[in-house]
RODO-2510 file (C-alpha; in nm, 4 decimals, decimal comma):
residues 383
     n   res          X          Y          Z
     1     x    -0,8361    -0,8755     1,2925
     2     x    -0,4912    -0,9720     1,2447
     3     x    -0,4314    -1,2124     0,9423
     4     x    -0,1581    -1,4611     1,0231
     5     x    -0,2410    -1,8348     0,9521
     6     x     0,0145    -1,9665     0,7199
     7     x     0,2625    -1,7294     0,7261
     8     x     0,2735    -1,7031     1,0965
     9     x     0,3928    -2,0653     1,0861
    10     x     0,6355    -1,9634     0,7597
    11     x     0,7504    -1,6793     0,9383
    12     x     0,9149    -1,9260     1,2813
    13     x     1,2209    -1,9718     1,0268
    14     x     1,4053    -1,6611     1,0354
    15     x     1,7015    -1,5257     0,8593
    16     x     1,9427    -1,4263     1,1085
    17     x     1,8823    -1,0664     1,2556
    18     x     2,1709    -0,8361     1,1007
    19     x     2,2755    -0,6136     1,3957
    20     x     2,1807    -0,2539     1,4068
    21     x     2,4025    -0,0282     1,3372
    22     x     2,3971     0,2653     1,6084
    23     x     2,5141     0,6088     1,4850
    24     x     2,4143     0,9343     1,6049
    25     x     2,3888     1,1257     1,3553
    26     x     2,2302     1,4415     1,4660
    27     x     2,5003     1,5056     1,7110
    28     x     2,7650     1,4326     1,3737
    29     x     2,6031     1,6868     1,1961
    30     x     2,6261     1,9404     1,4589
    31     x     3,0066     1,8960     1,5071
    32     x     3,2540     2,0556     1,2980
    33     x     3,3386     1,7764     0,9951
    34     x     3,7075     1,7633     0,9016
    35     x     3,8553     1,6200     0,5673
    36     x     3,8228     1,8116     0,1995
    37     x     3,5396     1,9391     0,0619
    38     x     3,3396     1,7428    -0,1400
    39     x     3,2749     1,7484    -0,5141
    40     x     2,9019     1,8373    -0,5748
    41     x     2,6228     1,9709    -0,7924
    42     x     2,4248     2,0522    -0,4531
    43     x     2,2649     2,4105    -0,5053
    44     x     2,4732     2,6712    -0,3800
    45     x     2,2340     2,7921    -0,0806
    46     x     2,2609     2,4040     0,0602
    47     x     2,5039     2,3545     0,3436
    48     x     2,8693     2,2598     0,2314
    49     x     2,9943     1,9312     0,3381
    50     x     3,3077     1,7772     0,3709
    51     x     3,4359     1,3936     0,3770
    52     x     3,5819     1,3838     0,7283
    53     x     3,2590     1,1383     0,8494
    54     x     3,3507     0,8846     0,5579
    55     x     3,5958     0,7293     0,8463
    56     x     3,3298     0,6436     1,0532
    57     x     3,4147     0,2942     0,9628
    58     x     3,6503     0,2390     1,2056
    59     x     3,3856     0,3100     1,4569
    60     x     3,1586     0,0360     1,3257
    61     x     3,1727    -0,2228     1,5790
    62     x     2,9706    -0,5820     1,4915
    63     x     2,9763    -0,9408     1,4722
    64     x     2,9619    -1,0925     1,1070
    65     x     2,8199    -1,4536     1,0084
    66     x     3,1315    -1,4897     0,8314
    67     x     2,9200    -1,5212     0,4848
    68     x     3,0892    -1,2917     0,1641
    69     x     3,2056    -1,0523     0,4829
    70     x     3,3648    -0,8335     0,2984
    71     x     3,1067    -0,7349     0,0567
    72     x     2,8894    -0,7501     0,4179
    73     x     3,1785    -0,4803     0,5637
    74     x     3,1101    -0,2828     0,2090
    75     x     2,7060    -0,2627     0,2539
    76     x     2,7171    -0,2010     0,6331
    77     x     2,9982     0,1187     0,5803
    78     x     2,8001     0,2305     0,2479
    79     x     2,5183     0,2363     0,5149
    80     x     2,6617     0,4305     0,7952
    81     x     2,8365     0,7271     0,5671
    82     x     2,4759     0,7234     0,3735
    83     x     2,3120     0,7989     0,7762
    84     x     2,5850     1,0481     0,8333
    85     x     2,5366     1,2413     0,4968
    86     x     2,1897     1,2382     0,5388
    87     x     2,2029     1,3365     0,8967
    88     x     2,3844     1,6594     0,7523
    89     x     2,1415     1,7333     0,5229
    90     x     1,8442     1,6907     0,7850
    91     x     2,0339     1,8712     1,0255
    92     x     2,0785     2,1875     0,7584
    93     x     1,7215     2,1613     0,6306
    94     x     1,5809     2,1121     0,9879
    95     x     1,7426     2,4808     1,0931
    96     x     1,6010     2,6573     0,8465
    97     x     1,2544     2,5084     0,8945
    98     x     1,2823     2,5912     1,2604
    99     x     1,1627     2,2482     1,3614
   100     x     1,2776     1,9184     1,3786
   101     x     1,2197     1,7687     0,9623
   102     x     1,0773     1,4637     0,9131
   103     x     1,4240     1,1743     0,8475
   104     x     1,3264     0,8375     0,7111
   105     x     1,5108     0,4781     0,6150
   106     x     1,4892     0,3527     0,2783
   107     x     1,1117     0,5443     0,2235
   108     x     1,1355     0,6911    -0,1170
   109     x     0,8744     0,9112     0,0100
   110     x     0,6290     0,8612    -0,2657
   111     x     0,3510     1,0360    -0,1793
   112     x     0,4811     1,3090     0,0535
   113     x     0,3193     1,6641     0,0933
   114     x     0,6046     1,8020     0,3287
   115     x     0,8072     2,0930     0,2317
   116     x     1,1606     1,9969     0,3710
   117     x     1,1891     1,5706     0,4662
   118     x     1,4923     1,3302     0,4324
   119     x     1,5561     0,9874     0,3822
   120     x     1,8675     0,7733     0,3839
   121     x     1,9769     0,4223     0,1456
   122     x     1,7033     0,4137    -0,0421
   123     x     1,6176     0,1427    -0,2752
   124     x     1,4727     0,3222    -0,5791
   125     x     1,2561     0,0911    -0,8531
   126     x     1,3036     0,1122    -1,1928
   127     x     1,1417    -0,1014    -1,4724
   128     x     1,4875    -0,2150    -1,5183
   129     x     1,5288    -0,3049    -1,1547
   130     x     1,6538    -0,1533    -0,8161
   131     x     1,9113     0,1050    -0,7550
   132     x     2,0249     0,2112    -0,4433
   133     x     2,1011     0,5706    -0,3492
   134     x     2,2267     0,7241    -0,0597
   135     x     1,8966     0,9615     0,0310
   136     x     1,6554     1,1429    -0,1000
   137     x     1,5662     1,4939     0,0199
   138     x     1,2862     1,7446    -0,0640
   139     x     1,3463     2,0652    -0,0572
   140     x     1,0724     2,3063    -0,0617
   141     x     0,8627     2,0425    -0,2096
   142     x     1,1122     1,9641    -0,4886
   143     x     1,2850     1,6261    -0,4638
   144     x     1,6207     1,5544    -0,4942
   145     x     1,7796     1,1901    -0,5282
   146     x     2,1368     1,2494    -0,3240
   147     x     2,4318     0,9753    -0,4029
   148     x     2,7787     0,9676    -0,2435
   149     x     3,0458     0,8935    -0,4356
   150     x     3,3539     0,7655    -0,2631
   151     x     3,5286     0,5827    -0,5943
   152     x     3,6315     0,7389    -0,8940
   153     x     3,3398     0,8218    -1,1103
   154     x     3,2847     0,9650    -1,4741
   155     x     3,0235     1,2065    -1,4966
   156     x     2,8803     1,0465    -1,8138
   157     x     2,7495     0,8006    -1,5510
   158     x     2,5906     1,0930    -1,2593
   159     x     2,4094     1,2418    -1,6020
   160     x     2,2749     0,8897    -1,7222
   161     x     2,1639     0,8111    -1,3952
   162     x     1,9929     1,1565    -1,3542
   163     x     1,8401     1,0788    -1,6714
   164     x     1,6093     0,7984    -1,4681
   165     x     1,5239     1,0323    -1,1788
   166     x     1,4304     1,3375    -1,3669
   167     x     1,1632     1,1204    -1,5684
   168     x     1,0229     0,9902    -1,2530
   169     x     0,9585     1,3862    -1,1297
   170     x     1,2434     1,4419    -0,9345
   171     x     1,4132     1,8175    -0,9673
   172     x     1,7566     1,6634    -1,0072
   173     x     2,0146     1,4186    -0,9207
   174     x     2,2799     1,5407    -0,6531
   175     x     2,6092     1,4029    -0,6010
   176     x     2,8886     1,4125    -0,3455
   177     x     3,1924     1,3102    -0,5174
   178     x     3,5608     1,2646    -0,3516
   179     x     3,7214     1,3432    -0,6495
   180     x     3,6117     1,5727    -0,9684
   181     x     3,3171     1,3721    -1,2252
   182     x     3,4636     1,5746    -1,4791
   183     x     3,8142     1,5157    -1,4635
   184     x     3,7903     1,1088    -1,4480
   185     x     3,7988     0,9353    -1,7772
   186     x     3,6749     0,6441    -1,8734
   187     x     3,3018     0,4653    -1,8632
   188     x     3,1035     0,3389    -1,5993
   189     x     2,7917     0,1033    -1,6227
   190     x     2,4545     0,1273    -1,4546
   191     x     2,4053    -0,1504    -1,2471
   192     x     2,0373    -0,2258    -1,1431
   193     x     1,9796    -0,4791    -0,9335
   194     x     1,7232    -0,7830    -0,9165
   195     x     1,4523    -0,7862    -0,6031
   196     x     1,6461    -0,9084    -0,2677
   197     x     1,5794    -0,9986     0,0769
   198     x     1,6733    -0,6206     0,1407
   199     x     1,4172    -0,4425    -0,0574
   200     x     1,1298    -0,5975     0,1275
   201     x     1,0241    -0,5709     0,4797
   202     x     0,7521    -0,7810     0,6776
   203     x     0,6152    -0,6620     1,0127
   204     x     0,3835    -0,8816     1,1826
   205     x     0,2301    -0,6656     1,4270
   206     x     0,0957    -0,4631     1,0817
   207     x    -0,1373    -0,7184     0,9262
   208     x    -0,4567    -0,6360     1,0382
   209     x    -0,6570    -0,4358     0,8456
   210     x    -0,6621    -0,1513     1,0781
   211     x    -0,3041    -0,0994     1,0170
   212     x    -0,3088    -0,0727     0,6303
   213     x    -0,1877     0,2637     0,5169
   214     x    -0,4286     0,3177     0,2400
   215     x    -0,7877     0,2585     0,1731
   216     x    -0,8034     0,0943    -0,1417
   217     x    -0,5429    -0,1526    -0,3282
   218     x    -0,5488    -0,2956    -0,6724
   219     x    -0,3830    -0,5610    -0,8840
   220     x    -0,5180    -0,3382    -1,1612
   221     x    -0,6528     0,0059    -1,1904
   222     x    -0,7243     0,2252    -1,4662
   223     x    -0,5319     0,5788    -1,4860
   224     x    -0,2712     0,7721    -1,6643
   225     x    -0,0711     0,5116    -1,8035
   226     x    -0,2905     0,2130    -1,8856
   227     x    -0,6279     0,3809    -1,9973
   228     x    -0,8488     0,0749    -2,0554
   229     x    -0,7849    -0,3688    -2,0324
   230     x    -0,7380    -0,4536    -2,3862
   231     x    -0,4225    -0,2089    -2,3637
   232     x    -0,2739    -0,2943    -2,0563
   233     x     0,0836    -0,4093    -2,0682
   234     x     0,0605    -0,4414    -1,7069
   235     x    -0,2223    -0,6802    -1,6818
   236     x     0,0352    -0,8953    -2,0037
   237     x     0,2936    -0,8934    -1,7657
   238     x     0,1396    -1,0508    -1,5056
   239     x     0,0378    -1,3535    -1,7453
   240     x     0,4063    -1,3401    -1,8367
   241     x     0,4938    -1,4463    -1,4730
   242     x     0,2057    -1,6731    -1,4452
   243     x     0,3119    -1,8549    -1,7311
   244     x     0,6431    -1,8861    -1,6759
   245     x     0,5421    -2,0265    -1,3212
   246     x     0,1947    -2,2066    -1,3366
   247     x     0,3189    -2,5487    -1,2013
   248     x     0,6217    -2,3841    -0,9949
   249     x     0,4654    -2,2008    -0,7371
   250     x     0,5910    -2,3627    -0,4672
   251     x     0,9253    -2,2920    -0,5278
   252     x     0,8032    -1,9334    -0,6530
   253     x     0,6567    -1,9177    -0,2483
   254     x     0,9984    -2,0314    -0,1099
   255     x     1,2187    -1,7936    -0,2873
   256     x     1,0025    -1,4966    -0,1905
   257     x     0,9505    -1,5804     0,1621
   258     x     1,3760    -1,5996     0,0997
   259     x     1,3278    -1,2516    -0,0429
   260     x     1,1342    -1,0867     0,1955
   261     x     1,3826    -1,1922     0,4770
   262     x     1,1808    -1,4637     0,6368
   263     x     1,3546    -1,7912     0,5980
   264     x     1,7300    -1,8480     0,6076
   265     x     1,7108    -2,0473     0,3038
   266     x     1,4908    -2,0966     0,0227
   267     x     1,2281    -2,3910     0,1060
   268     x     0,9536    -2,5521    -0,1462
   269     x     0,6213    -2,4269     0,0733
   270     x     0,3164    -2,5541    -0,0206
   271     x     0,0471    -2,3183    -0,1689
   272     x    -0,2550    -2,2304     0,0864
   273     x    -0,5964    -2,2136     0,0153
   274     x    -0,6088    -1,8389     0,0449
   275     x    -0,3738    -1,6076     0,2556
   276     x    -0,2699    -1,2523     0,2111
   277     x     0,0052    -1,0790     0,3825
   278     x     0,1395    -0,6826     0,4022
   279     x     0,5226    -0,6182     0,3105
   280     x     0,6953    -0,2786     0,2725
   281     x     0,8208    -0,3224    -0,1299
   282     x     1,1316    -0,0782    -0,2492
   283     x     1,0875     0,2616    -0,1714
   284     x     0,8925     0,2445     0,1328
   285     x     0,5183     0,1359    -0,0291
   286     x     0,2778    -0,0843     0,1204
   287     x     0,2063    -0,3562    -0,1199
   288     x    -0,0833    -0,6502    -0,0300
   289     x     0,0417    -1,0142    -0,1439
   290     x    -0,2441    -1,2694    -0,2110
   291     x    -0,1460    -1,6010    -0,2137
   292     x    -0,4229    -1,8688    -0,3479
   293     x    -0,4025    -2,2093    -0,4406
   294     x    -0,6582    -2,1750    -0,7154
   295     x    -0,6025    -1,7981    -0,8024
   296     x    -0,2275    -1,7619    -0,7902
   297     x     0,0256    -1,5132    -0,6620
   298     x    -0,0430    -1,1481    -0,7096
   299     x     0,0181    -0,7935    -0,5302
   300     x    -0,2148    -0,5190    -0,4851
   301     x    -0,0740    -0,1846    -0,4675
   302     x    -0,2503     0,1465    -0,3276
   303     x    -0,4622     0,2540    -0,5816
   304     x    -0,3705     0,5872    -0,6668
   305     x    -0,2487     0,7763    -0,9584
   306     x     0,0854     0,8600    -0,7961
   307     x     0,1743     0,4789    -0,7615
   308     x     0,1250     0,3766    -1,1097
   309     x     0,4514     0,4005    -1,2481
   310     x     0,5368     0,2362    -0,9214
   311     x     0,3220    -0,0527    -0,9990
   312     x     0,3818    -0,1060    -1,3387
   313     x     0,7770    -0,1258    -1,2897
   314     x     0,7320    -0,3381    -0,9554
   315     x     0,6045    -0,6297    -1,2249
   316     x     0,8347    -0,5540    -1,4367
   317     x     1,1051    -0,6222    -1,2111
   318     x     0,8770    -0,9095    -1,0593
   319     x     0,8548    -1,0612    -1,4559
   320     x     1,2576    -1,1079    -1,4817
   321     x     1,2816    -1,2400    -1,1064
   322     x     1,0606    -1,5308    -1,2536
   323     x     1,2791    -1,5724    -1,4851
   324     x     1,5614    -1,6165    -1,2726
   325     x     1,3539    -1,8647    -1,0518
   326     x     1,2912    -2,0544    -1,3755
   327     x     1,6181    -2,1099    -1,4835
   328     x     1,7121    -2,2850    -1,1660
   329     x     1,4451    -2,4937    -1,1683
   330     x     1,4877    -2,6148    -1,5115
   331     x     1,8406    -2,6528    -1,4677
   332     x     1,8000    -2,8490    -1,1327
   333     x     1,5077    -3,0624    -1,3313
   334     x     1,3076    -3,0003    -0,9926
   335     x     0,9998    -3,1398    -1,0009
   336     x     0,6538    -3,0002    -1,0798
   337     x     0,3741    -2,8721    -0,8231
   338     x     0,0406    -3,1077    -0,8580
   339     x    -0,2931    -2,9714    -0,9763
   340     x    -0,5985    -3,1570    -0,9790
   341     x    -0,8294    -2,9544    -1,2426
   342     x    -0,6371    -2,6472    -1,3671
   343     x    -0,3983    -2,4009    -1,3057
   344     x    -0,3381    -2,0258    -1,1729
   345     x    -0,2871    -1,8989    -1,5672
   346     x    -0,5905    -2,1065    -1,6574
   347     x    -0,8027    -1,8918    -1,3745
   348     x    -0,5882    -1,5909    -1,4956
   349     x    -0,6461    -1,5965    -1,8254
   350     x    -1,0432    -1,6221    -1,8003
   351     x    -1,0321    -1,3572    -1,5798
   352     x    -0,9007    -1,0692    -1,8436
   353     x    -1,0612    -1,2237    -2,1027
   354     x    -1,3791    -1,1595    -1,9466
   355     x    -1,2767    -0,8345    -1,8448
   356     x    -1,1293    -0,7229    -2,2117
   357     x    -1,5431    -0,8029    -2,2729
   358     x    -1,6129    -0,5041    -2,1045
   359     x    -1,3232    -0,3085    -2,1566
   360     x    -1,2974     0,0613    -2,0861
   361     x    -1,5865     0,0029    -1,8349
   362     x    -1,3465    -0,1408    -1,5887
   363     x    -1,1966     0,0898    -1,3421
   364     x    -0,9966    -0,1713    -1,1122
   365     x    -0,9169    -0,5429    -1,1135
   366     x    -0,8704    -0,7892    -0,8065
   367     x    -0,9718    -0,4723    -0,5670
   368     x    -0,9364    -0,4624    -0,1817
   369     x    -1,1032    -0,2015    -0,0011
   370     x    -0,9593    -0,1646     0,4026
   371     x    -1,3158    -0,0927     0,5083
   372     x    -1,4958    -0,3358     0,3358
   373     x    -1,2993    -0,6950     0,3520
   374     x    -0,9829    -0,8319     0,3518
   375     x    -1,0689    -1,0714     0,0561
   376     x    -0,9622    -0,8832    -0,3392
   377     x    -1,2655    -0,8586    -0,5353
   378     x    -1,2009    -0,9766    -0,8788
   379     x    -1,5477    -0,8686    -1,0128
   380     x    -1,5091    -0,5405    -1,2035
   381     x    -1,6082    -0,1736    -1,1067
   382     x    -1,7214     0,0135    -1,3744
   383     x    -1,6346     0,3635    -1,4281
***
């Protein structure tokens, strides 16, 4: 059954297509690479690469809208030498596995099992937001988070950064510098970045059930991190968002179909009675959006203990892009949605309350099981 409805009718307003960018990078890696050797923490068995590929640029032929085209120019090169790099890498690891190794786009790989696999310009999630780096490889089922450096960069800044990926289980951070970490001076800043239209994908030839990747999703679950209701900071956050929202979530609506790369422009979009939709979040992760008039705006993620940090930072992010959306309204002194008996937080808010009555019984809030029915259950499964 494929679940289209209100969104299909959203989804006519497009943001213009960005033109693909057409590299072959498999044949790159196979030729000989000219230019100086790059700066790197790469173990020594990996295959040494130099910078010749980072004038590919010149090669990059498309047609811009003319929009901020130079930081459009930026992103587009930052995207081909991340393909090419990557492509190296693959190539390497794909030769010593014998066989062709599996080479991804912006998948994170969260849950893989595979010994050697690539993936290029990935948007990694953080509870302090997104960061984008220029792969991530696994390497006899370690995983590495690979960034290219092409401007002059401390290496107080690589070992903060690395500080982020080795607490989220990865082995290390690599970089590929043009010039020596430790011989530039100075400071750099982290800069994590706010959800976009580019962290989220829709596809709608993948919203039937049939096509979900995983069995079960969950607004909620218990696990590792959050071991019972009454402490959740998760399910907190979510009433954060609510609240800051309630009579807003119209515009809320408009500024993620923006997000998500649907509409051109951010447009007020009435709530429907009940709708749910599949996007691929940062990372690569399938993530279930219910939309209800009465119920709110929440996402389900695949309930499993490997996405839980996932989750949990996913609404953190999700909290301070409310924010944002607040701010404009206010400042704009737009006007108010219209509710005839209550609102979302109102539902919300009985909900856990309830649910904090049973506590450490709960296993999973707002459930949705792929063989069962595409509504969320919001009745609780006990342990």
């Amino acid at each position: 059954m494929k679940i289209m409805g209100f969104f299909s009718r959203l989804f006519r307003r497009h943001k213009d297509t960005e033109p693909v960018i057409k590299i072959d990078y498999y044949e790159l890696a196979q030729q000989e690479i000219r230019g100086n050797r790059f700066y790197t923490n790469a173990p020594k068995h990996w295959v040494k690469i130099n910078d010749g590929f980072l004038k590919l640029d010149d090669k990059l032929s498309v047609d811009f809208d003319g929009v901020n085209t130079e930081k459009v120019v930026n992103v587009r090169n930052a995207m081909v030498n991340s393909l090419a790099l990557m492509g190296i890498i693959n190539e390497y690891f794909s030769k010593l596995a014998k066989e062709k190794v599996h080479f991804d786009f912006t998948d994170a790989m969260l849950g893989s099992s595979e010994r050697f696999a690539t993936s290029c310009y990935v948007y990694k999630l953080f509870d302090k937001g997104v960061f984008i780096i220029d792969g991530v490889a696994i390497w006899n089922y370690e995983k590495y988070a690979i960034i290219l450096l092409t401007s002059d960069t401390p290496i107080s800044y690589i070992n903060e950064l690395k500080t982020y990926f080795v607490n989220d289980g990865y082995k290390d951070l690599i970089y590929y510098a043009k010039k020596d970490p430790h011989l530039v001076e100075g400071s750099k800043k982290l800069k994590f970045e706010n959800f976009n239209d580019k962290c989220f994908r829709y596809d709608p030839a993948n919203q039937g059930l049939e096509q979900r990747k995983h069995n079960e999703y969950a607004l909620w679950w218990a696990g590792e991190l959050e071991k019972d209701v009454k402490s959740s900071i998760l399910l907190n956050d979510i009433g954060v968002y609510l609240d800051l929202l309630e009579f807003y979530n119209s515009y809320l609506l408009g500024f993620l179909s923006f997000a998500f790369g649907l509409n051109k422009e951010v447009v007020r979009t009435k709530m429907p009675d009940y709708e749910e939709v599949a996007i691929t979040g940062p990372e690569g992760v399938e993530i279930i959006i219910t939309l209800s008039e009465k119920k709110g705006i929440y996402f389900h993620f695949p309930k499993h203990p490997r996405y839980e940090k996932y989750r949990n930072a996913f609404i953190k992010v999700f909290v301070n892009f409310c924010y944002k959306i607040r701010e404009q309204i206010i400042e704009n002194d737009l006007p108010k949605d219209d509710f005839e008996h209550h609102t979302t937080l109102e539902w919300y808010t009985q909900l856990i309350e309830e649910a904090k009555e049973h506590n450490s019984e709960i296993a999973a809030i707002g459930l949705m099981r792929k063989k069962d029915s595409n509504f969320p259950d919001y009745s609780y499964y006990e342990n």
